[in-house]
C-alpha positions as CSV (number, residue, x, y, z in Angstrom):
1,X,0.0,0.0,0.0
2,X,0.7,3.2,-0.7
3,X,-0.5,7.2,-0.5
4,X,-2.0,7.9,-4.1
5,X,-1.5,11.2,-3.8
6,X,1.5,13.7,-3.6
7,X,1.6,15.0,0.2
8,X,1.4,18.9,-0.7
9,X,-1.8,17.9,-2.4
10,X,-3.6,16.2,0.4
11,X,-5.2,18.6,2.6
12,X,-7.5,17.8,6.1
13,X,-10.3,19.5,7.8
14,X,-12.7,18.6,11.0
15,X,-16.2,20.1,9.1
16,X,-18.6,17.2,8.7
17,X,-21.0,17.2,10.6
18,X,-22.8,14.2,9.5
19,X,-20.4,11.7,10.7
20,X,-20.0,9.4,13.3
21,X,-17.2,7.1,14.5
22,X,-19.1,4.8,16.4
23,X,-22.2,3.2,14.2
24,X,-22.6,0.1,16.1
25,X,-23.6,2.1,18.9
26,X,-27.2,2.5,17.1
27,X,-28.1,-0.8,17.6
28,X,-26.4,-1.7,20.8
29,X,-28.3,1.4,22.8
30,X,-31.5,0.5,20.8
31,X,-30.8,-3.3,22.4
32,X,-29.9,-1.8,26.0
33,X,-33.5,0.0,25.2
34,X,-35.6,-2.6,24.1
35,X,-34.3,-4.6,27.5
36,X,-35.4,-2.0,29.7
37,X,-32.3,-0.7,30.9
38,X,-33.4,3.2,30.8
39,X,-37.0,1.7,33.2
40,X,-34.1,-0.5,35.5
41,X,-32.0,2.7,36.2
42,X,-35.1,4.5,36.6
43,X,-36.9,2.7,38.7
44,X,-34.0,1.3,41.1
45,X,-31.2,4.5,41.5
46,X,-32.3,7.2,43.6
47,X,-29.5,9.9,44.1
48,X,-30.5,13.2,45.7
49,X,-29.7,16.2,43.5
50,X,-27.0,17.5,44.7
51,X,-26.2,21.6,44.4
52,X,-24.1,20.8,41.2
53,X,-26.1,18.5,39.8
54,X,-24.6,15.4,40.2
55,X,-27.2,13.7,41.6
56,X,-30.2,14.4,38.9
57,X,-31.5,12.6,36.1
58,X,-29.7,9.6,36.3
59,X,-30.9,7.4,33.7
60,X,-29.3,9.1,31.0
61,X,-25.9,9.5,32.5
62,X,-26.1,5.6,33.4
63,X,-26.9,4.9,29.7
64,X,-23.6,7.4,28.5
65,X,-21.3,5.3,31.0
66,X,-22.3,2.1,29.5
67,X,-22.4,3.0,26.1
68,X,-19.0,5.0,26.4
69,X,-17.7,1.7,27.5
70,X,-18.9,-0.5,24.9
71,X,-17.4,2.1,22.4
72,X,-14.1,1.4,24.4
73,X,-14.1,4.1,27.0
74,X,-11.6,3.7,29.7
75,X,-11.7,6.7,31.7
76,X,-14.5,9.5,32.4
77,X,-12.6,11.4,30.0
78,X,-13.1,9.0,27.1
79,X,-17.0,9.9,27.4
80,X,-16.4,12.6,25.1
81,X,-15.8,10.1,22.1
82,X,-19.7,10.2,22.4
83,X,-20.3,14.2,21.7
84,X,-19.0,14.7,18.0
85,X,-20.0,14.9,14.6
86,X,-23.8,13.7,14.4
87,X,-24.0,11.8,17.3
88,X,-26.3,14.3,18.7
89,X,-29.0,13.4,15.7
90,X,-28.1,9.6,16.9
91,X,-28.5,10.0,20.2
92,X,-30.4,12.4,23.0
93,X,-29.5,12.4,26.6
94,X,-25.1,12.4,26.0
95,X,-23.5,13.4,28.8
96,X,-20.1,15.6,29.2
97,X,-17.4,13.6,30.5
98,X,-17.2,16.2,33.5
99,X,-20.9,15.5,34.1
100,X,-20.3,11.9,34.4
101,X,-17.6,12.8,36.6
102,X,-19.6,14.3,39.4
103,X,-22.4,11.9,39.4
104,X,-19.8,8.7,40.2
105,X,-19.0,11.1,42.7
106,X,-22.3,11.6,43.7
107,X,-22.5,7.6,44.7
108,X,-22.8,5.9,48.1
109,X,-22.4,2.5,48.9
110,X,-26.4,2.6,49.0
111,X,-26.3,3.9,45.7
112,X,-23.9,1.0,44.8
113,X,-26.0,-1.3,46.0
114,X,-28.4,-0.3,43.9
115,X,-26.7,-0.1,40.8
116,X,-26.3,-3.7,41.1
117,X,-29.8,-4.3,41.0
118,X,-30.0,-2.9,37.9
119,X,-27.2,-5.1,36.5
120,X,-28.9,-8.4,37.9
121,X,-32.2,-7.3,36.6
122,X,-30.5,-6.4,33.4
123,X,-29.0,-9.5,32.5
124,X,-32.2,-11.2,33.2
125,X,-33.9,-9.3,30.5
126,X,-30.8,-9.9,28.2
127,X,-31.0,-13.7,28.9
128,X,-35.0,-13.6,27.8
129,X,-34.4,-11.7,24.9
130,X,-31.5,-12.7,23.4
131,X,-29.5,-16.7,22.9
132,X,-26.8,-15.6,25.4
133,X,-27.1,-18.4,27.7
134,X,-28.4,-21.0,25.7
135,X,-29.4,-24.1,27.1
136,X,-29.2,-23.3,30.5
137,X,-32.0,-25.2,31.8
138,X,-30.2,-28.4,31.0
139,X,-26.8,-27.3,33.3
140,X,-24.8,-24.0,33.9
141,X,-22.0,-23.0,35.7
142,X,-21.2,-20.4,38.2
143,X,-17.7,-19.3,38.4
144,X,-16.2,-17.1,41.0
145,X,-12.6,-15.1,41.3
146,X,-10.6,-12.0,42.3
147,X,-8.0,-10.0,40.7
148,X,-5.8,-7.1,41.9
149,X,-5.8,-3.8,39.2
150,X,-3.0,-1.5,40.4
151,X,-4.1,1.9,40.5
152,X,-1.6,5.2,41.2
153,X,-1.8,7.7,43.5
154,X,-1.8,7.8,47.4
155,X,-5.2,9.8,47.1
156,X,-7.1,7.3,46.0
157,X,-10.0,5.6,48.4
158,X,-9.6,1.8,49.3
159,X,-5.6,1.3,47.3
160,X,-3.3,-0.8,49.3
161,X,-0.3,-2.5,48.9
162,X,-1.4,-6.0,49.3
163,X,-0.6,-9.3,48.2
164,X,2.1,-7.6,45.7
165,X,5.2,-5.7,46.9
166,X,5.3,-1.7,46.4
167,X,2.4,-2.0,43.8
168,X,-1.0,-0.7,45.4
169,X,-4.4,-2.1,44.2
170,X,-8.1,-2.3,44.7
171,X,-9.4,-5.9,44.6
172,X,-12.7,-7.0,42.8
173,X,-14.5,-9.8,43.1
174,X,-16.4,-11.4,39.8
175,X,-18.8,-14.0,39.4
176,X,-20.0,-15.5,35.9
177,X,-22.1,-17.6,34.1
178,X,-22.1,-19.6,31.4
179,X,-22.7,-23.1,29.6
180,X,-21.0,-25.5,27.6
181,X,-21.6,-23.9,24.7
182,X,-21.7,-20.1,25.5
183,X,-19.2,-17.8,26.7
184,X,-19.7,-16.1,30.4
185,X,-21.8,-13.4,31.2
186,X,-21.3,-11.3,34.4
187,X,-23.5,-12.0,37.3
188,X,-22.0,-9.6,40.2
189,X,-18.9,-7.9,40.7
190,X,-17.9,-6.3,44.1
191,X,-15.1,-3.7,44.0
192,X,-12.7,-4.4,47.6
193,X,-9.8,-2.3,49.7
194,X,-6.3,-4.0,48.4
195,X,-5.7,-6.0,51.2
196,X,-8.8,-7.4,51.1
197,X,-8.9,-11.7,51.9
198,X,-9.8,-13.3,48.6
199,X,-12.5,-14.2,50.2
200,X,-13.9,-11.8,52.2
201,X,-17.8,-11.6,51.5
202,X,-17.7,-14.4,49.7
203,X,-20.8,-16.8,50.9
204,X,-23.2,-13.9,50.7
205,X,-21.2,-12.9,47.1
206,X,-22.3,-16.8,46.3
207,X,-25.8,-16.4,47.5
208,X,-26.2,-13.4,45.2
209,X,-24.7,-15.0,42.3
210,X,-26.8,-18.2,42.7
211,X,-29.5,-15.7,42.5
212,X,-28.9,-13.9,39.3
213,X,-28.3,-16.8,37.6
214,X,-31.7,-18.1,38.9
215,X,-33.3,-14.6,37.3
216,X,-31.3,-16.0,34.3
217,X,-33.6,-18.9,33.8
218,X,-30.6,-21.5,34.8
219,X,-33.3,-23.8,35.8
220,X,-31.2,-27.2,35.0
221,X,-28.0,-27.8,37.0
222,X,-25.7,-25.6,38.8
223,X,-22.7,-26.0,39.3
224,X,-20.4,-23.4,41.3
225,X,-16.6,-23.6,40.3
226,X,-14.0,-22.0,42.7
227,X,-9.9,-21.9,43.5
228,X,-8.5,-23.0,46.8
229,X,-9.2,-19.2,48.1
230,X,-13.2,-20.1,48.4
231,X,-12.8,-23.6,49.5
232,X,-14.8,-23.1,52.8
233,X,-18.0,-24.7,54.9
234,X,-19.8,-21.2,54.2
235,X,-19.3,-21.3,51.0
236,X,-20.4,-24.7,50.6
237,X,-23.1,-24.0,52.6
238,X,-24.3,-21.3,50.5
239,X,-24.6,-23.5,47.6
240,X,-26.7,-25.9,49.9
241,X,-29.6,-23.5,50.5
242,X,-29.9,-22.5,46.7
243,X,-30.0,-26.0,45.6
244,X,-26.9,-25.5,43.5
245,X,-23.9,-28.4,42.9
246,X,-20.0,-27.1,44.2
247,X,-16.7,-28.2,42.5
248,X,-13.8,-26.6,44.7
249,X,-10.2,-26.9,45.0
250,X,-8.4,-27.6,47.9
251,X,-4.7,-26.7,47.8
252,X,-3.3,-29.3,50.0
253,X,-3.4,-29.9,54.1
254,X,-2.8,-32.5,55.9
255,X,-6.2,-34.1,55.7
256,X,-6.1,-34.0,52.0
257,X,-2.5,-35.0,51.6
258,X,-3.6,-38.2,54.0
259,X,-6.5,-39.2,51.5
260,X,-4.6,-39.1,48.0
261,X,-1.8,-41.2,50.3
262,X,-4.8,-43.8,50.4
263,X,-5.6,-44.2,47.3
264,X,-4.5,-47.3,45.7
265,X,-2.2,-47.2,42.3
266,X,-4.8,-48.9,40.3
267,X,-7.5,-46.6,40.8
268,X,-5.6,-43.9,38.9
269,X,-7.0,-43.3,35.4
270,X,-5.7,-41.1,32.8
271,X,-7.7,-38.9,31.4
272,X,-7.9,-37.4,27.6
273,X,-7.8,-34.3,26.6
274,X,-8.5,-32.9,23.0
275,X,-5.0,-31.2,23.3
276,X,-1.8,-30.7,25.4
277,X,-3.3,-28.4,28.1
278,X,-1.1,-25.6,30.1
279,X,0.0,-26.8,33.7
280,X,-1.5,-24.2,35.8
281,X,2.1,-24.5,38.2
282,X,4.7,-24.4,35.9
283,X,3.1,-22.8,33.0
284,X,4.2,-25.6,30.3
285,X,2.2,-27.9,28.0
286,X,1.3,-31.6,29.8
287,X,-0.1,-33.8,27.3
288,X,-2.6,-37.3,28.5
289,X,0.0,-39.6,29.3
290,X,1.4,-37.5,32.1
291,X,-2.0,-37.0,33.0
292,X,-3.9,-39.0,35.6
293,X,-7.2,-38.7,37.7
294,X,-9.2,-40.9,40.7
295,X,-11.6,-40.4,43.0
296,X,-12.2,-40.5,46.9
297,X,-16.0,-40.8,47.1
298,X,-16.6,-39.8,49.9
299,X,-14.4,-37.2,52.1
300,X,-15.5,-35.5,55.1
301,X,-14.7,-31.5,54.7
302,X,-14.2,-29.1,57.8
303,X,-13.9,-31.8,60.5
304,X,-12.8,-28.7,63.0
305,X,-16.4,-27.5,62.3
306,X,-19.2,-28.5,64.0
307,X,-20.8,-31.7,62.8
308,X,-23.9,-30.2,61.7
309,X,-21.4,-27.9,58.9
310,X,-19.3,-30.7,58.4
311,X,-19.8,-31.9,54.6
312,X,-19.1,-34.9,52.9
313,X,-18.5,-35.1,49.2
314,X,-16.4,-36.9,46.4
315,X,-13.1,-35.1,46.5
316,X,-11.7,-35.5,43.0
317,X,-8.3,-35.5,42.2
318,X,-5.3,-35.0,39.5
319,X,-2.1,-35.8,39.2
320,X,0.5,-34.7,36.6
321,X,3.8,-35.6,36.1
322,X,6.7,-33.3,37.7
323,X,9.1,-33.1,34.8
324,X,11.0,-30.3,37.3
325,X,12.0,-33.8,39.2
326,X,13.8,-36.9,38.3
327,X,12.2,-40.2,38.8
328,X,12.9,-42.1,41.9
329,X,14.0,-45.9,42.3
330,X,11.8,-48.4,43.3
331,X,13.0,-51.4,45.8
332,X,12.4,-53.5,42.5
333,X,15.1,-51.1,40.5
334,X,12.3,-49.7,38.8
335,X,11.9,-45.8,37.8
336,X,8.4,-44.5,39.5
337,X,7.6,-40.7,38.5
338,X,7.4,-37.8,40.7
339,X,3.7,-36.4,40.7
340,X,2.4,-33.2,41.9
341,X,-1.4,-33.6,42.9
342,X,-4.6,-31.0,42.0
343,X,-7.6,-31.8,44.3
344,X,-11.3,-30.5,44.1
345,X,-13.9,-31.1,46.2
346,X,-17.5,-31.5,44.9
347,X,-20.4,-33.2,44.6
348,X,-21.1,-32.7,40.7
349,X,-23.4,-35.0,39.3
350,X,-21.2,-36.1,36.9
351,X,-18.6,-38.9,36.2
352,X,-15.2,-39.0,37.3
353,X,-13.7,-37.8,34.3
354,X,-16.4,-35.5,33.2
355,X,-16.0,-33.7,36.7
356,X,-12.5,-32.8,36.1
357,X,-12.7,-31.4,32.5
358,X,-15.7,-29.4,33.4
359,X,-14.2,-28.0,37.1
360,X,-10.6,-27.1,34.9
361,X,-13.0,-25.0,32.4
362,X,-13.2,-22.6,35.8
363,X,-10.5,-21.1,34.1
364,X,-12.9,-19.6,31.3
365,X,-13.6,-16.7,34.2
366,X,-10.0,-15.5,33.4
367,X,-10.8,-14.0,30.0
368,X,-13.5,-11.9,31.0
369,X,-11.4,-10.6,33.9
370,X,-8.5,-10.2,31.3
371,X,-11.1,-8.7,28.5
372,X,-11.9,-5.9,31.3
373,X,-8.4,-5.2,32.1
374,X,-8.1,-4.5,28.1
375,X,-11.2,-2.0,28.1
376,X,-12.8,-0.4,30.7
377,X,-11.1,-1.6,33.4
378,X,-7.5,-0.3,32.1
379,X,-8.0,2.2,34.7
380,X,-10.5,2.3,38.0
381,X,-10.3,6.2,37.0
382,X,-12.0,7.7,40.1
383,X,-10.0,9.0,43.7
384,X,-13.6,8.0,45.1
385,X,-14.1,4.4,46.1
386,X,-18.0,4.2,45.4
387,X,-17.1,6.0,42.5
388,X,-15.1,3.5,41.1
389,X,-17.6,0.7,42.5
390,X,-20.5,2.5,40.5
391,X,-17.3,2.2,37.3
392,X,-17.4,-1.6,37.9
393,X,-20.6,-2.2,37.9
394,X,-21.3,0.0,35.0
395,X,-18.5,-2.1,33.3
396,X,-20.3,-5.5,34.0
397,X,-23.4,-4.1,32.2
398,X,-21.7,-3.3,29.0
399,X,-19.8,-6.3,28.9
400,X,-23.2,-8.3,29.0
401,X,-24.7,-6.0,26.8
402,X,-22.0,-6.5,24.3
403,X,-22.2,-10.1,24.9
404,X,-26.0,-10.2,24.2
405,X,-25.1,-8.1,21.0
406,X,-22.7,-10.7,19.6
407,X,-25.2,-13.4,19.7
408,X,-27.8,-10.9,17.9
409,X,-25.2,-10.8,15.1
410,X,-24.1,-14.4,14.6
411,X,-22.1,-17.3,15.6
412,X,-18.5,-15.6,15.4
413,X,-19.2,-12.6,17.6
414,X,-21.5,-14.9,19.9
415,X,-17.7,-16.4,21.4
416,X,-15.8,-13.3,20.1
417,X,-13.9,-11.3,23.3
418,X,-15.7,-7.9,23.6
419,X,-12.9,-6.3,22.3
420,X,-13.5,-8.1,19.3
421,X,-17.2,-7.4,19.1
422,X,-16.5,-3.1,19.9
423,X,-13.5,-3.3,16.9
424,X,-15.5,-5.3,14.3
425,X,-19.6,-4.2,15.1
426,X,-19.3,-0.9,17.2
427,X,-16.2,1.3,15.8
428,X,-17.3,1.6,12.3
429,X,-18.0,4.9,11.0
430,X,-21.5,6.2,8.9
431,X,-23.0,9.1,7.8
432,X,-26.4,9.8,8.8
433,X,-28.8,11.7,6.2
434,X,-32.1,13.0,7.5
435,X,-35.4,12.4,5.4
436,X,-38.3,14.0,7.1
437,X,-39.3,11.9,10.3
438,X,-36.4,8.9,9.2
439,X,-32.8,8.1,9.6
440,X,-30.5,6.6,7.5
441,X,-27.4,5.4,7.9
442,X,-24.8,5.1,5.2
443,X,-21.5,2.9,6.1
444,X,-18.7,2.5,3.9
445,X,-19.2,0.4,0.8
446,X,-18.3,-2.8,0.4
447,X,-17.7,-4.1,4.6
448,X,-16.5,-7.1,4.9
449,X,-18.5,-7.6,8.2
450,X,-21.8,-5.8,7.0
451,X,-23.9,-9.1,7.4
452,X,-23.2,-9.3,11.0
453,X,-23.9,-5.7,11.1
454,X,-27.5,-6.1,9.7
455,X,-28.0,-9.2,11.4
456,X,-27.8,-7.4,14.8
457,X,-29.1,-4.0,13.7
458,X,-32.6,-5.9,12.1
459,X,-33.5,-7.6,15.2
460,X,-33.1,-4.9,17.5
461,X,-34.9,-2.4,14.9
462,X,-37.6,-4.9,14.0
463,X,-41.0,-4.4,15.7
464,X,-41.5,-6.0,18.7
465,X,-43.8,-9.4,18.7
466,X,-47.0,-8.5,20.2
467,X,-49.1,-11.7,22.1
């Protein structure tokens, strides 16, 4: 490729004012419409007007956040992308960034609070609107994690230096959703201090999760998959009451390290996996033969609890090869390998093997975490803790509405990363042309992803079915 055209006669100018950036916004807020979000953030936020205004009118300022986001806003400042050209004739209600600004400002943990009710009821909607989570009266799972995002400056509410040296953070917590054939949605996200336990609200995190995915219509299985940081009887005993299966890891302990002694050599069965997978210790390919799993069917959890929380389960477990270690010598002169061991506890309904593939899929939370970290969540851009709470939460509902999106425009963007979806549906520019009372968009000519395009911006522009 080259210019086509000398540089002295190639001239620029900012003057049209029938352009937009940002197309695949049309659709996406007309989706976020049509599912009621405006009515949620109505009907659930109540913020006192405040003497600069931050608290007023908070629908629309709600509906700029999220759809600055899914346009690939990562600060308060990046709200502006949503102010030029004709996005005014688009769109009525944009915000200015430094609006924006005051109202996360403007935000209690109350208010908080209730921004998350918007999000749960949200995704409900999404999930009875769109194929997002397909299938999920027949099994779904529930997946929970944290992650540390640094942040800079002293000022800032809530950052500590925690778990990593001379690097302050805040600490979220995430749950998701999803099925074997879908990838996750969000289900609740809680924004912590940095030196916050991994676990720290977690049973009542689980009950709420458990809850949303109810709203969801996960009416089949449930299945809650956790590290070693959840593995506790509250926990456990939050899954109980909301009739929902567990599959936790341990880490190792004394009790656990005395039941894999126990198990006998024979009841060790490899297990086969489509292709090499990456060792979660060490970071390198293992392929089946190094590969083994059995099972203790039942194990007794918590036995320093009392008896009525103790809980007894099939506690699963892995082994793999240590290729870091040489083999040792038998009495017989034969070489035995060294193995490092993986245990879960559960009580899945599923087989052995079956078990294991599906609790090492817990891993699938790790890309939305790492899809936020790319977008939105580059920056927690507020000195304000609530503020940046109110950021999180915001960013959960434009993940799932961008999720809900992709399915609308096929089966690509249905398991496509978000960043994927905003870079191939929602950054592509159009001119709009006015014709009395209609719109018309006009995108460039020929795109290579304009079925996709339609796909999503005919059934969110279609009229609704009436009964």
């Amino acid at each position: 490729m080259q210019s086509s055209h000398a540089a002295g006669a190639v001239d620029a100018a900012f003057d049209e004012a029938n352009l937009i950036a940002d197309a695949g916004l049309v659709p996406v807020v007309r989706l976020a419409e049509r599912t009621g979000l405006p009515r949620l953030a109505d009907e659930a936020i109540r913020i006192a007007a405040t003497r600069n205004g931050g608290g007023a009118n908070p629908t629309p300022k709600v509906m700029s956040l999220v759809a600055a986001m899914c346009a690939g806003a990562d600060s308060i400042e990046d709200a502006d992308r949503l102010r030029h050209g004709a996005m005014p004739v688009a769109f009525h209600g944009v915000r200015a960034p430094s609006t924006l600004g005051t109202f996360l400002r403007s935000f209690t943990h109350g208010h908080v609070l209730q921004l998350h009710a918007v999000h749960r009821k949200f995704l409900a909607a999404l999930a009875a609107h769109t194929p997002m989570v397909p299938d999920a009266d027949q099994v779904a799972f529930i997946d929970i994690d944290s992650t540390h995002k640094q942040v800079f400056g002293r000022a800032k509410q809530g950052a500590q230096i925690g778990r990593f040296k001379a690097v302050r953070t805040l600490h979220p917590l995430l749950a998701t959703i999803c099925t074997p054939a879908t990838q996750p949605v969000i289900a609740a996200v809680r924004l912590r201090q940095g030196k916050s336990a991994d676990a720290r609200g977690a049973p009542r995190f689980v009950t709420e999760a458990i809850a949303t995915a109810v709203e969801a219509d996960c009416t089949g299985v449930r299945i809650l998959r956790a590290d070693s940081k959840f593995y506790s009887a509250d926990v456990v005993a939050a899954c109980h009451r909301k009739r929902t299966h567990f599959s936790i890891s341990t880490g190792m302990n004394p009790s656990i390290q005395r039941a894999i002694a126990g198990i006998e050599e024979e009841a060790w069965r490899p297990i086969r996996y489509p292709r090499a997978v990456v060792d979660p210790d060490t970071g390198v390919l293992i392929s089946d033969a190094e590969v083994e799993v059995a099972e203790i069917p039942a194990y007794t959890a918590f036995v320093g609890r009392p008896k009525a929380e103790q809980v007894t389960a099939r506690l699963i477990v892995r082994r793999v090869v240590d290729l870091a270690k040489p083999a040792t010598v038998g009495e017989q002169g034969e070489l035995f390998p060294v193995w490092r061991y993986h245990p879960f506890f559960t009580d899945s309904p599923h087989q052995t093997l079956q078990a294991e593939r599906a609790h090492r899929h817990h891993a699938i939370i790790e890309q939305v975490i790492a899809d936020g970290k790319a977008g939105p969540l580059a920056h927690l851009p507020s000195g304000h803790f609530n503020a940046n709470a109110a950021w999180l939460t915001c960013w959960a509902i434009s993940y799932n509405l961008l999720r809900a999106a992709g399915t609308l425009a096929g089966a690509f963007y249905a398991k496509a990363t978000t960043a994927t979806i905003r870079q191939r549906i929602i950054c592509v520019p159009a001119r709009l042309a006015r014709s009395g009372r209609r719109l018309t968009l006009h995108l460039p000519e020929p795109w290579h992803r304009q079925a996709a395009w339609l796909h999503l911006f005919r059934a969110v522009h279609a009229p609704p079915h009436r009964a």
